[in-house]
C-alpha positions in Angstrom: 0.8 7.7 14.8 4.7 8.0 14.1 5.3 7.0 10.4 8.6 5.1 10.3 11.2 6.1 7.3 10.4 4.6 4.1 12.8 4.2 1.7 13.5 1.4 -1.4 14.3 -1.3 0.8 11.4 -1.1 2.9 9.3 -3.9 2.9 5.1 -3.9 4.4 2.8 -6.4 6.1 -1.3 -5.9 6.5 -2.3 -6.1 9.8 -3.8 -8.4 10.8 -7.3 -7.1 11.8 -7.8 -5.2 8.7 -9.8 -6.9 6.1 -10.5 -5.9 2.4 -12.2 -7.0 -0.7 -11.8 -6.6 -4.7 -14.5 -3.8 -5.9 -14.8 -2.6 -9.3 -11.0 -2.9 -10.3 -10.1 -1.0 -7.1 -10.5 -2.4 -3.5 -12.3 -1.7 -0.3 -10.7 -1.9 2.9 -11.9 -1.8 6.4 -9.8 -1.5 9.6 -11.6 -2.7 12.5 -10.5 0.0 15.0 -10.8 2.7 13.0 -14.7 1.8 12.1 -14.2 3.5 8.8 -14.1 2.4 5.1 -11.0 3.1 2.8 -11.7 2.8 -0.7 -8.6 2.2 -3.1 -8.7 2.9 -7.3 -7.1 0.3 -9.5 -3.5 1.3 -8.9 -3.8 1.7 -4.9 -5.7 -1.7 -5.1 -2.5 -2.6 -6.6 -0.5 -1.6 -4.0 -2.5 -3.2 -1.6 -2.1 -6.8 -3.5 1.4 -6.5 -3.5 2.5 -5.4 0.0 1.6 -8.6 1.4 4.1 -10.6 -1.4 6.9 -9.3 0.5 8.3 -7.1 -1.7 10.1 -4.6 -1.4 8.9 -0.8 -1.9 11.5 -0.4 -5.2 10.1 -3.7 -6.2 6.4 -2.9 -5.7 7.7 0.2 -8.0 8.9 -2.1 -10.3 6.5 -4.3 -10.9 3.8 -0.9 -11.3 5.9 0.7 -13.5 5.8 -2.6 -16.0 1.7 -2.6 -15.4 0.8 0.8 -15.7 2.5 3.9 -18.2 3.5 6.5 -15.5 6.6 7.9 -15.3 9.0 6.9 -12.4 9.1 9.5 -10.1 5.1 10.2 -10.4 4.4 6.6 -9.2 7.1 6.8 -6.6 5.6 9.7 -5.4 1.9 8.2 -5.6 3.2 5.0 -3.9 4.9 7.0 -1.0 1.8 9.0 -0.6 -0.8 5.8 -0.3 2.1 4.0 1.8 1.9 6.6 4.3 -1.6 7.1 4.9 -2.6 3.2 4.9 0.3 3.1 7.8 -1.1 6.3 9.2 -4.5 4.4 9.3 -3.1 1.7 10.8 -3.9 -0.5 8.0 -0.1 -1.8 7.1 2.8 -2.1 9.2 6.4 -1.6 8.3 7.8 -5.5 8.4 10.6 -5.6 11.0 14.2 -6.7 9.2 
């Protein structure tokens, strides 16, 4: 699968036949076409709680950066990294503008 370019502004949705539930502080998440199990630590788990909000990448950023002590470009680089395999799973979606 093609991953779309992902910059501040870019905003995700959960498709819709993916389903997921809390675990220990991180989350569990199970895509049904893929058959397979995705397990996510407290900060991915994050992630995932967040894209369906509708913010924005830079504001998902944000609101980490206030949660957790990282520095910037680390989380960026983290959320990028977790971004693009959950949409190379098929798990999230970029949300069309």
């Amino acid at each position: 699968m093609k991953i779309p370019p992902l910059n501040l502004s870019t905003k995700l949705t959960i498709n819709p036949n993916t389903v997921a539930a809390d675990l220990d502080g991180g989350v569990v998440i199970m895509g049904h076409q893929q058959e397979q199990y995705y397990a996510l630590n407290e900060v991915g788990g994050r992630i995932w709680q967040l894209i369906p909000t509708g913010l924005s990448l830079e504001e998902i950023q944000g609101v980490l950066l206030a949660e957790y002590d990282a520095p910037a470009e680390e989380l960026w680089q983290d959320v990028l990294l977790l971004v693009s395999d959950l949409l190379q799973e098929g798990l999230i979606s970029v949300q069309d503008s």
